[in-house]
Backbone atoms as SQL, in Angstrom:
CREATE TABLE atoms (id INTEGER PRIMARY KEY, chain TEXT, resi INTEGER, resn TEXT, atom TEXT, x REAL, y REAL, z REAL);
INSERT INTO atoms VALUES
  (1, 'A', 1, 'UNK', 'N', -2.474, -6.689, -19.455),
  (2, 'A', 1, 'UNK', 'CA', -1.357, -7.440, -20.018),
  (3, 'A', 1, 'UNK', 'C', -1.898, -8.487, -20.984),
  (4, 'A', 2, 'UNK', 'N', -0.930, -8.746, -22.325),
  (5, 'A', 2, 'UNK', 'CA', -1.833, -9.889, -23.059),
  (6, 'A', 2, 'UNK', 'C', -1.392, -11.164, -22.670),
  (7, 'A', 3, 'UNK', 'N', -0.379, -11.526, -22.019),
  (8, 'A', 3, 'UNK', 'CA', 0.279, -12.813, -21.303),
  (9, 'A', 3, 'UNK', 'C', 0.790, -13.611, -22.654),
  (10, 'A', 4, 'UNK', 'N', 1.066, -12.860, -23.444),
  (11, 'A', 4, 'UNK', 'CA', 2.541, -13.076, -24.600),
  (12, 'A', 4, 'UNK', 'C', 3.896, -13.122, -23.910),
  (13, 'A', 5, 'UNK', 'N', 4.396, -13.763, -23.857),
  (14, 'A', 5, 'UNK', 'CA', 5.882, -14.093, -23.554),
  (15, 'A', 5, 'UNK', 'C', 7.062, -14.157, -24.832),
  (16, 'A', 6, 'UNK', 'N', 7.886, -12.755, -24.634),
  (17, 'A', 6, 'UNK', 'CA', 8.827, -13.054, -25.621),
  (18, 'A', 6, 'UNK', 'C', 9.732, -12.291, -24.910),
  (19, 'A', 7, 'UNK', 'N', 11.123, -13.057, -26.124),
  (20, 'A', 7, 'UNK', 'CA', 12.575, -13.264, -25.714),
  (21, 'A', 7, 'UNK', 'C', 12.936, -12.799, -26.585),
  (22, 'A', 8, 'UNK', 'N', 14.358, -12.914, -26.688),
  (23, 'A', 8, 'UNK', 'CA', 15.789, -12.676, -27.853),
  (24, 'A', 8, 'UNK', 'C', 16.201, -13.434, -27.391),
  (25, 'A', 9, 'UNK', 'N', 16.369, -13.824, -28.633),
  (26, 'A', 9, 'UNK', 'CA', 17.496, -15.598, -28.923),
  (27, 'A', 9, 'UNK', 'C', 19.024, -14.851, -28.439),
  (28, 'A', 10, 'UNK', 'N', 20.044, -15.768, -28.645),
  (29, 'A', 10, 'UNK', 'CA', 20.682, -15.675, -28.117),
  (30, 'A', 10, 'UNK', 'C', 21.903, -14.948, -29.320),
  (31, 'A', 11, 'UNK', 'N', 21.384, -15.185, -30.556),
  (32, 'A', 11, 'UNK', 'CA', 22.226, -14.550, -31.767),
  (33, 'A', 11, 'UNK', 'C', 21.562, -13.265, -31.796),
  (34, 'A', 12, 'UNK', 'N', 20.420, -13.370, -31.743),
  (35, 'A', 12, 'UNK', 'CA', 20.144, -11.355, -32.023),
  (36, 'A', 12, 'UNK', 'C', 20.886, -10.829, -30.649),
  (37, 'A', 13, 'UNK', 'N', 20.461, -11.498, -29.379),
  (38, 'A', 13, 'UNK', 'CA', 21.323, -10.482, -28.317),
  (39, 'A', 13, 'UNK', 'C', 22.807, -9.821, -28.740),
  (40, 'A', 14, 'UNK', 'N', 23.300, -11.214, -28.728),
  (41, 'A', 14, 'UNK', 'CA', 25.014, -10.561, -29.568),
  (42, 'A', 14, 'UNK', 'C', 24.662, -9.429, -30.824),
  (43, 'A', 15, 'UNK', 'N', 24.213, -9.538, -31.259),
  (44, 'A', 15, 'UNK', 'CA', 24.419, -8.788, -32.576),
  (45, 'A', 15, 'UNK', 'C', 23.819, -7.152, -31.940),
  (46, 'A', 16, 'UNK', 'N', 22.648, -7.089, -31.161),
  (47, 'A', 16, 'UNK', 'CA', 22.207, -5.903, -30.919),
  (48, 'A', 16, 'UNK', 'C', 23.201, -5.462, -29.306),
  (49, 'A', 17, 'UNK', 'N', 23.942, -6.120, -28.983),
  (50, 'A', 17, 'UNK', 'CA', 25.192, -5.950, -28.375),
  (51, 'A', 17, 'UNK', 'C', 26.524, -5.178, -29.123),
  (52, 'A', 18, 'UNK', 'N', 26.784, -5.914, -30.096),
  (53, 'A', 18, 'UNK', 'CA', 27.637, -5.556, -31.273),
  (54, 'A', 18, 'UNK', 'C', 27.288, -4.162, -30.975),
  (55, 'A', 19, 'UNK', 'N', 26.131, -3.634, -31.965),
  (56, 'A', 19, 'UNK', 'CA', 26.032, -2.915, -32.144),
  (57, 'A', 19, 'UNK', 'C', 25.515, -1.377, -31.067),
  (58, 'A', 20, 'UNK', 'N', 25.293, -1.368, -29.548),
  (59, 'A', 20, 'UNK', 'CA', 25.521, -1.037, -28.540),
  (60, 'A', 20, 'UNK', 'C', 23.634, -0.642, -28.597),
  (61, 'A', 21, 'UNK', 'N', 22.707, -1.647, -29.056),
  (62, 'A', 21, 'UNK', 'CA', 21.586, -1.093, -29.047),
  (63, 'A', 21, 'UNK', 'C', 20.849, -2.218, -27.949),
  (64, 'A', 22, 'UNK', 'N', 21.611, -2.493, -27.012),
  (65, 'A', 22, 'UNK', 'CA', 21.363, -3.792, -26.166),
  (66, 'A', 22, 'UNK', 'C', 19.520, -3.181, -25.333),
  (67, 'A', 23, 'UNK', 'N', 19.615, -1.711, -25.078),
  (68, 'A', 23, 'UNK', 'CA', 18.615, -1.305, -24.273),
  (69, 'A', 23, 'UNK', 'C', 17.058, -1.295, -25.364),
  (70, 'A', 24, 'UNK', 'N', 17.752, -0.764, -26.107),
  (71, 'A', 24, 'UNK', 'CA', 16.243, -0.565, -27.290),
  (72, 'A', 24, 'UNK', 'C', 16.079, -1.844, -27.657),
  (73, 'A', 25, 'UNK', 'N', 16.597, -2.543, -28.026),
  (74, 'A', 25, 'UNK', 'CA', 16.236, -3.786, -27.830),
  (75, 'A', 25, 'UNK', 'C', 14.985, -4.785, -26.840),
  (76, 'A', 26, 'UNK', 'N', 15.360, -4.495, -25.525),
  (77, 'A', 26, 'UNK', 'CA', 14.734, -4.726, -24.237),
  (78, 'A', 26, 'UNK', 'C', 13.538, -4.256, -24.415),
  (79, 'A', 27, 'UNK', 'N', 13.901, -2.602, -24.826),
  (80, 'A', 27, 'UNK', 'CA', 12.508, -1.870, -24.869),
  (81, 'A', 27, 'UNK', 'C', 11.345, -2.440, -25.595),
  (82, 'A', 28, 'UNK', 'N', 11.691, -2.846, -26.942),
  (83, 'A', 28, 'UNK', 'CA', 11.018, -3.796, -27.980),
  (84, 'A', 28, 'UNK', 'C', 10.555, -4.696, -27.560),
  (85, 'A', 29, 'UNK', 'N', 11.368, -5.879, -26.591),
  (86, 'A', 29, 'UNK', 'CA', 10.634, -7.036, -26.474),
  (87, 'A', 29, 'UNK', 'C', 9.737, -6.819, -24.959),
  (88, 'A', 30, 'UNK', 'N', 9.878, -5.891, -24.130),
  (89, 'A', 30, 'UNK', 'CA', 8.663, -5.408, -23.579),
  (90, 'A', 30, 'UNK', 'C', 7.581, -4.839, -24.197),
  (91, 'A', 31, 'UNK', 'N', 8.001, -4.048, -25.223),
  (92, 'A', 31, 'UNK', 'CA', 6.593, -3.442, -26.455),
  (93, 'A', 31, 'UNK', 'C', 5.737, -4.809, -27.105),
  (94, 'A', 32, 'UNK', 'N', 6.618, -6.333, -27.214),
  (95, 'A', 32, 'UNK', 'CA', 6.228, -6.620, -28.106),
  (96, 'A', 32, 'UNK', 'C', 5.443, -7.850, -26.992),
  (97, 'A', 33, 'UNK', 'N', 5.569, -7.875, -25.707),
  (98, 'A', 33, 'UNK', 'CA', 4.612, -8.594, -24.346),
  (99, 'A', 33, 'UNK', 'C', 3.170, -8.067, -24.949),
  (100, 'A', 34, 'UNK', 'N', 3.035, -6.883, -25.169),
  (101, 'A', 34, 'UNK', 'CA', 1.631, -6.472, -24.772),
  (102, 'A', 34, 'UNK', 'C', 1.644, -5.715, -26.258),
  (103, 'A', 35, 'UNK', 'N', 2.021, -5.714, -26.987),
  (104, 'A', 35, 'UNK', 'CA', 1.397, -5.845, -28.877),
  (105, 'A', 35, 'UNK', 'C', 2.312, -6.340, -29.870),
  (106, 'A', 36, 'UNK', 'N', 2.055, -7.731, -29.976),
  (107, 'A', 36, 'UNK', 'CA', 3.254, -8.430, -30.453),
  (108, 'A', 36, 'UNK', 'C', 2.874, -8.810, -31.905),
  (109, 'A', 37, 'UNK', 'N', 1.983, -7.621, -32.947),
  (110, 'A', 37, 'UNK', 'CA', 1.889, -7.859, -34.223),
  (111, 'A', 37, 'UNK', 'C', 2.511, -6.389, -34.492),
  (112, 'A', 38, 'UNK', 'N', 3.345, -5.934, -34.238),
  (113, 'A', 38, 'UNK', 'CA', 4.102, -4.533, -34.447),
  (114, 'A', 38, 'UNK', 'C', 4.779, -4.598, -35.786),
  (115, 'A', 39, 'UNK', 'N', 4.844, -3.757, -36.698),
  (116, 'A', 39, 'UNK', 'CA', 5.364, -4.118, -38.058),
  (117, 'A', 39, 'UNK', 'C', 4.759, -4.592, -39.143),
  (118, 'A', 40, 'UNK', 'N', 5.285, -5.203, -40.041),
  (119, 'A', 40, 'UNK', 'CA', 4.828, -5.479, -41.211),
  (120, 'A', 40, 'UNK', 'C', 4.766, -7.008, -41.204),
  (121, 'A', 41, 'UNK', 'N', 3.774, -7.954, -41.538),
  (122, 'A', 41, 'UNK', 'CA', 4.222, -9.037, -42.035),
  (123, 'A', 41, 'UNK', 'C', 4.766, -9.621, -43.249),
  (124, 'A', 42, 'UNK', 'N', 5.899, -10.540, -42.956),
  (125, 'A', 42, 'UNK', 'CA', 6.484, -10.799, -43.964),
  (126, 'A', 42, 'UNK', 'C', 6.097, -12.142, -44.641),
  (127, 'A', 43, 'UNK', 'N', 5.346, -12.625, -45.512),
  (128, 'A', 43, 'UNK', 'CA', 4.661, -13.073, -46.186),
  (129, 'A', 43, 'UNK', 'C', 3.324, -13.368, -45.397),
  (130, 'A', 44, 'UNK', 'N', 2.553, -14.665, -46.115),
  (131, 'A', 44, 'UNK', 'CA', 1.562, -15.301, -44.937),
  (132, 'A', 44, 'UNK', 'C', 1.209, -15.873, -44.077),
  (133, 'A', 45, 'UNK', 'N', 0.465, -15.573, -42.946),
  (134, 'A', 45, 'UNK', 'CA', 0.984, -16.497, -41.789),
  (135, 'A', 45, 'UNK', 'C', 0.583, -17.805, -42.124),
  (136, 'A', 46, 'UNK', 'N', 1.392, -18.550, -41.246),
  (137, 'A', 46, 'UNK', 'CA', 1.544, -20.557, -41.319),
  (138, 'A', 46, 'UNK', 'C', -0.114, -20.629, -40.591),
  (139, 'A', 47, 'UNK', 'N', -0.178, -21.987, -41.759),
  (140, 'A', 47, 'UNK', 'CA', -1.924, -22.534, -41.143),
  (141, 'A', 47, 'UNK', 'C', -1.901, -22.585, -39.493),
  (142, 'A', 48, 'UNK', 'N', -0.572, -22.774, -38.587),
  (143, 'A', 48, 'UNK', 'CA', -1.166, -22.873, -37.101),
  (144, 'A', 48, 'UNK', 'C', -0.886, -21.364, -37.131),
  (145, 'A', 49, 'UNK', 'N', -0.702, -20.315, -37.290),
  (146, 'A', 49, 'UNK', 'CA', -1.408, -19.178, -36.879),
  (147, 'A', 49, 'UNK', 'C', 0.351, -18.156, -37.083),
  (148, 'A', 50, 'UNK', 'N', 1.492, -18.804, -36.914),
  (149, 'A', 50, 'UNK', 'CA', 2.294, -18.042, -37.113),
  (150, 'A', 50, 'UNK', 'C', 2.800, -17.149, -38.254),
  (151, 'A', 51, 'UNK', 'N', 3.245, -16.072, -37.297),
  (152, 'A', 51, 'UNK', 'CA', 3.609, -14.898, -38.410),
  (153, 'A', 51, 'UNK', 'C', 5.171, -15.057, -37.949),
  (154, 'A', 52, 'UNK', 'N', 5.695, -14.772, -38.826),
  (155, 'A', 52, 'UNK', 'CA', 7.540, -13.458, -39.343),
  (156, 'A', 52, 'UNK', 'C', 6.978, -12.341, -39.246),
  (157, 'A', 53, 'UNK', 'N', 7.780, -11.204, -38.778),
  (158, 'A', 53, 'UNK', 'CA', 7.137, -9.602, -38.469),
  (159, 'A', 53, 'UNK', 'C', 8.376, -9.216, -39.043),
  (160, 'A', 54, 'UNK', 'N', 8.525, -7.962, -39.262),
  (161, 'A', 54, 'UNK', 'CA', 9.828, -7.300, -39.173),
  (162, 'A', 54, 'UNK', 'C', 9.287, -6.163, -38.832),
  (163, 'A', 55, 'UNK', 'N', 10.125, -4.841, -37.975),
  (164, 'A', 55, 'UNK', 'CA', 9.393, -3.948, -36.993),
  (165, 'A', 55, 'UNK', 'C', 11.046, -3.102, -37.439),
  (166, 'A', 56, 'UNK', 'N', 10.701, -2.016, -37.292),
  (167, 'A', 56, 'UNK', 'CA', 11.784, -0.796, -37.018),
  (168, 'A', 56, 'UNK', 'C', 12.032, 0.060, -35.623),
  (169, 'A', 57, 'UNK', 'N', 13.283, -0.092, -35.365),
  (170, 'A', 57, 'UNK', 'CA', 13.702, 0.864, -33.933),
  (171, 'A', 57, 'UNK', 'C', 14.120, 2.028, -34.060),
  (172, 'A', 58, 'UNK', 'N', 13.930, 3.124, -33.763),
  (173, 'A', 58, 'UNK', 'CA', 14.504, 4.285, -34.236),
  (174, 'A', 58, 'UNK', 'C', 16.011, 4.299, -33.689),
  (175, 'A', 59, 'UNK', 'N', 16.839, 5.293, -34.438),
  (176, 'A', 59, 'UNK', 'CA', 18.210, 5.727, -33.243),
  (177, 'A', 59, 'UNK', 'C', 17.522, 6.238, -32.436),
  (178, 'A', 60, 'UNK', 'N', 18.442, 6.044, -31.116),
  (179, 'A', 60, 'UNK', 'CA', 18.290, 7.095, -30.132),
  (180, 'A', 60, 'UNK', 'C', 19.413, 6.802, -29.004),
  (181, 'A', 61, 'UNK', 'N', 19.937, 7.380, -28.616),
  (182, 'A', 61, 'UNK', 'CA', 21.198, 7.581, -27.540),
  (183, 'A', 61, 'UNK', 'C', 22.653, 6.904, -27.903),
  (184, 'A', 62, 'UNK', 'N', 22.894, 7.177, -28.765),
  (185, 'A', 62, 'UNK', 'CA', 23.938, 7.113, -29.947),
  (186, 'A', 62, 'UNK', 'C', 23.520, 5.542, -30.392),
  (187, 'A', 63, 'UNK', 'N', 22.400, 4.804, -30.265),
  (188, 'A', 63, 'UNK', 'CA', 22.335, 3.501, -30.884),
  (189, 'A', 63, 'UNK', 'C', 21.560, 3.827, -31.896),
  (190, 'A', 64, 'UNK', 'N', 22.232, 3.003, -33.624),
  (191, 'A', 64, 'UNK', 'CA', 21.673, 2.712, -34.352),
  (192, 'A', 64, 'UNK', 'C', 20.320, 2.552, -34.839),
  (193, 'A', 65, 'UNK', 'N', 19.291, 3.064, -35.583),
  (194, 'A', 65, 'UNK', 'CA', 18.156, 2.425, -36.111),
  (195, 'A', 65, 'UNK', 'C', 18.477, 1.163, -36.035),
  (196, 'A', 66, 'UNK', 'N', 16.900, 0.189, -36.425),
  (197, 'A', 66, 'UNK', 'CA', 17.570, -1.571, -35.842),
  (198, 'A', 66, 'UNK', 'C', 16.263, -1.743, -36.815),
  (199, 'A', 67, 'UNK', 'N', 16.456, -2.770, -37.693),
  (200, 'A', 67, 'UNK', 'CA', 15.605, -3.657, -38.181),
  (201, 'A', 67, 'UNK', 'C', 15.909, -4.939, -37.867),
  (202, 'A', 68, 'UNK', 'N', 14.307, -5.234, -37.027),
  (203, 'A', 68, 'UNK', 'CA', 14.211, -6.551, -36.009),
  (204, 'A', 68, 'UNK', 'C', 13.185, -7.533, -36.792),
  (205, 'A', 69, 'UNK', 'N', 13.738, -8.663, -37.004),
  (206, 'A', 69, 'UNK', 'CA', 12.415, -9.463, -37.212),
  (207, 'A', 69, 'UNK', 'C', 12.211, -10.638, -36.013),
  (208, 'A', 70, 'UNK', 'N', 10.968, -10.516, -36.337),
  (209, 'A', 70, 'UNK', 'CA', 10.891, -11.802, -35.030),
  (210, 'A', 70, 'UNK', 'C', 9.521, -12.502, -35.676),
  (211, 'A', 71, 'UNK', 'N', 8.963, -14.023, -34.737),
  (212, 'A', 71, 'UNK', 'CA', 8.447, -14.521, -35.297),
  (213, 'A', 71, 'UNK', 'C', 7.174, -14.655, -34.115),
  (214, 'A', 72, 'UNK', 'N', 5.761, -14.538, -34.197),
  (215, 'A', 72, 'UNK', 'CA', 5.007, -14.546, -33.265),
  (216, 'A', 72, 'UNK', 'C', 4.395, -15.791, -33.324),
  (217, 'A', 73, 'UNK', 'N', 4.319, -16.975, -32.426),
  (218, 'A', 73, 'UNK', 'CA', 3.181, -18.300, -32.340),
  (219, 'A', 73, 'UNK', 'C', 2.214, -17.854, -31.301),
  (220, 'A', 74, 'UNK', 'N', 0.887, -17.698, -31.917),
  (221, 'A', 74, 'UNK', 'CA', 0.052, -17.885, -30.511),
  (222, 'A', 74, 'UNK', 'C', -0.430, -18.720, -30.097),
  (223, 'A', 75, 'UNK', 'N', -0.133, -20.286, -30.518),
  (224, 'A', 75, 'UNK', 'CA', -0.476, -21.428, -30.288),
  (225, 'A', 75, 'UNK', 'C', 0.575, -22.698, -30.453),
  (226, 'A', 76, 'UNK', 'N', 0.886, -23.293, -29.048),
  (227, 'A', 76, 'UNK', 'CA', -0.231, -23.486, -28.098),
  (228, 'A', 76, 'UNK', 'C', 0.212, -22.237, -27.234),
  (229, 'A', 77, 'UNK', 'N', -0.667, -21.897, -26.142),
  (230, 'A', 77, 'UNK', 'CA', -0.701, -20.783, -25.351),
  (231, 'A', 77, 'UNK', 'C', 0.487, -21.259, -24.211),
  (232, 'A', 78, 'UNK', 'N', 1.348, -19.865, -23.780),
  (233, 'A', 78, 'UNK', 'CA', 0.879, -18.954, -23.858),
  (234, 'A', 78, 'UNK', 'C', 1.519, -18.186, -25.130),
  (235, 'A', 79, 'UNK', 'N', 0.555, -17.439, -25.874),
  (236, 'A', 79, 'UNK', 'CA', 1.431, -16.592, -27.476),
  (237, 'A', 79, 'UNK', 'C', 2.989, -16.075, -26.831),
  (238, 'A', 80, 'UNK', 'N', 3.680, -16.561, -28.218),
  (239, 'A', 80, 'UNK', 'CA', 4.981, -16.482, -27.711),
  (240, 'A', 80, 'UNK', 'C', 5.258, -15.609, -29.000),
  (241, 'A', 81, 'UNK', 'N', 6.790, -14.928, -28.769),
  (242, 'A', 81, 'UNK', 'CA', 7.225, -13.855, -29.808),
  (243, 'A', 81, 'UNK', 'C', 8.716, -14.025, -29.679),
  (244, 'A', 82, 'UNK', 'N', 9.512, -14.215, -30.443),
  (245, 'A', 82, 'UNK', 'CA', 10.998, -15.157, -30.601),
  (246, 'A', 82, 'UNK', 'C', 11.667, -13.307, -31.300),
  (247, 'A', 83, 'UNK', 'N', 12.331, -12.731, -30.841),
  (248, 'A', 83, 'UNK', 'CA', 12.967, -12.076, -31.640),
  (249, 'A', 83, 'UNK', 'C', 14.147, -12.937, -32.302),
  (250, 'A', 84, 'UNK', 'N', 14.208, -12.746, -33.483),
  (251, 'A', 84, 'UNK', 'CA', 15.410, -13.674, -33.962),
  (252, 'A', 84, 'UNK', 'C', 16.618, -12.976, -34.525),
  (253, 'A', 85, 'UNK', 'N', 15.951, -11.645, -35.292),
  (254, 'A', 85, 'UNK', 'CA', 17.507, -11.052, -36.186),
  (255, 'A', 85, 'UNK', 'C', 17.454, -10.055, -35.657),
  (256, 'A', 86, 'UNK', 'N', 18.788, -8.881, -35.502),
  (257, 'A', 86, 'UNK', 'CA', 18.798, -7.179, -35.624),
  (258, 'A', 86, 'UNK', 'C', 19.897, -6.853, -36.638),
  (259, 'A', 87, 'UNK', 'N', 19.505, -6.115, -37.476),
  (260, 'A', 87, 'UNK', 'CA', 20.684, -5.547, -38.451),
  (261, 'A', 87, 'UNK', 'C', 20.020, -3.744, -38.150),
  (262, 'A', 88, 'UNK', 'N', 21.190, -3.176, -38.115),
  (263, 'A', 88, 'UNK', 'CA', 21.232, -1.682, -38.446),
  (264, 'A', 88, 'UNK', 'C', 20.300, -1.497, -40.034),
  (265, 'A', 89, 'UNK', 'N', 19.530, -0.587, -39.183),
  (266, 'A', 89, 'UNK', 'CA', 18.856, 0.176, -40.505),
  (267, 'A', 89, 'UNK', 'C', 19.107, 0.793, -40.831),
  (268, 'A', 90, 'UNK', 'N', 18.729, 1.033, -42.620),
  (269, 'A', 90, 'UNK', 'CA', 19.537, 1.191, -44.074),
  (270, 'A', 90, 'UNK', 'C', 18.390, 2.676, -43.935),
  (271, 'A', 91, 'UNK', 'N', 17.240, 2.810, -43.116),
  (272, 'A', 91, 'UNK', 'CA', 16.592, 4.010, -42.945),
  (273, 'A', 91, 'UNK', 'C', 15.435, 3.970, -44.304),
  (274, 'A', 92, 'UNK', 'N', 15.380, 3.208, -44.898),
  (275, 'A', 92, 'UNK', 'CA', 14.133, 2.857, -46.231),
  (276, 'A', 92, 'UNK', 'C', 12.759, 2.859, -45.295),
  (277, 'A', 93, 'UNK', 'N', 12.166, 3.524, -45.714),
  (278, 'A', 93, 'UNK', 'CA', 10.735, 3.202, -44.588),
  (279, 'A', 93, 'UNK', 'C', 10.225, 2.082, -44.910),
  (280, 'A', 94, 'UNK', 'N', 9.341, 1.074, -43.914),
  (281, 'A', 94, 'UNK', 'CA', 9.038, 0.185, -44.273),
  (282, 'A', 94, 'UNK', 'C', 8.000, -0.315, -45.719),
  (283, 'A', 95, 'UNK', 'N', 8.293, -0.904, -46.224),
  (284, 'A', 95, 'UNK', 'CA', 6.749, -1.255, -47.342),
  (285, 'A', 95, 'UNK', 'C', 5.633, -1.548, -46.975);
């Protein structure tokens, strides 16, 4: 285990609710406990060490593709990972 601790805020829950992808969701922020640089970064990380990610969910069980961004601090310990947005994906592969 890497002893990363991450959540969903309380606006992405609703929204990946909305959209009935509440489980893949879950799945993600257990994927993202134990490899929480998944995705692309979105610009450069901040001098204390943080990144913005944005990561892709596939459909699967009538839920939506999901483009998730979240934000990873690994300092101070323990590394933490904030999911913050989900919007339905437009299906563009990532850059």
């Amino acid at each position: 285990m890497s002893g990363v601790i991450a959540a969903v805020t309380v606006r992405a829950a609703e929204r990946a609710k909305a959209l009935g992808a509440e489980q893949a969701l879950e799945r993600l922020r257990q994927e993202l406990e134990l490899v929480p640089r998944l995705g692309v970064l979105l610009g450069p990380p901040r001098q204390n060490g943080t990144e913005v990610r944005k990561t892709r969910v596939e459909p699967q069980s009538g839920a939506p593709g999901l483009a998730v961004a979240y934000v990873y601090t690994p300092a101070p310990p323990p590394p933490t990972v904030a999911i913050v947005a989900v919007t339905p994906d437009d299906g563009d592969p990532e850059e």
